[in-house]
C-alpha positions in Angstrom: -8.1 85.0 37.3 -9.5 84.3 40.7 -9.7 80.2 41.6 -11.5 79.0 44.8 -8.6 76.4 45.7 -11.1 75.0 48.5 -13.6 74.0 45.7 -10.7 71.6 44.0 -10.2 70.1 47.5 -12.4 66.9 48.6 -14.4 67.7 52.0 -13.3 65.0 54.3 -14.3 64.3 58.2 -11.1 64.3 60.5 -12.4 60.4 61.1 -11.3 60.5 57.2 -8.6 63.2 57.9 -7.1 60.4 61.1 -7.4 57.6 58.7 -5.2 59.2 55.4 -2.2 60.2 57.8 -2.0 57.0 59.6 -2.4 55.0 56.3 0.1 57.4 54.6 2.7 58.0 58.1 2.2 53.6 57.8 3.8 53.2 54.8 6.3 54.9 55.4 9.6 53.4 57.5 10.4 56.5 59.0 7.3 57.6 60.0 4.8 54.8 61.8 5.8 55.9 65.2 5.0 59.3 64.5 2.4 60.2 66.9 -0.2 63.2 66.0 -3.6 64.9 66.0 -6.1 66.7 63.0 -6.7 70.1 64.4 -9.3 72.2 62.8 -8.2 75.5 62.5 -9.7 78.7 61.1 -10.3 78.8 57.2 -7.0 80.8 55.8 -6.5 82.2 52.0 -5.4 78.7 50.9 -8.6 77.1 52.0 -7.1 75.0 54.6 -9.1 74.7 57.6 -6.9 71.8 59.5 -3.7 71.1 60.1 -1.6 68.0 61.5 -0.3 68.2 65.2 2.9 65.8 65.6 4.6 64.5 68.1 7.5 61.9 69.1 8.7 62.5 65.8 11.7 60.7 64.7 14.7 63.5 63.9 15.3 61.4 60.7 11.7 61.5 59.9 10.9 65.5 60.5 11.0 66.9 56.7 9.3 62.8 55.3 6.5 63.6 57.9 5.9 67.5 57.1 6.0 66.0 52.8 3.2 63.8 53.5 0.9 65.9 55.7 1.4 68.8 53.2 0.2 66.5 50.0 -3.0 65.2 51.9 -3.9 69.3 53.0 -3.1 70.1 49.3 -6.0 67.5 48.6 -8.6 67.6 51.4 -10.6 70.1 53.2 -12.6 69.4 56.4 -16.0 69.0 55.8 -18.4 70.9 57.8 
């Protein structure tokens, strides 16, 4: 039972990609001074093709910040 997991994924620009993680890193107390980037990155079994580079992360905020980036790569895929 093969599944293209990229095909469930909605195709989003890193404009888009920018947008979701400050909105979702925003509402969340721990996390609006994280700092990061969307890096593209090559397409892997998963169908990712970005990831989230952080910085000046709060140590209280490490595993809140890695929880919220992983739910928005579970649901997005950059668009080409």
């Amino acid at each position: 039972m093969d599944r293209d997991i990229a095909s469930e994924k909605i195709p989003a620009t890193i404009k888009e990609l920018q947008a979701r993680v400050a909105a979702a890193f925003g509402r969340h107390p721990l996390c609006r001074d994280v700092q990061f980037a969307i890096v593209s990155t090559p397409k892997s079994r998963s169908g990712a093709n970005w990831t989230v580079s952080m910085s000046a992360v709060p140590p209280d905020a490490i595993w809140e910040a890695s929880e919220l980036v992983a739910d928005i790569q579970d649901a997005y895929v950059l668009a080409a």
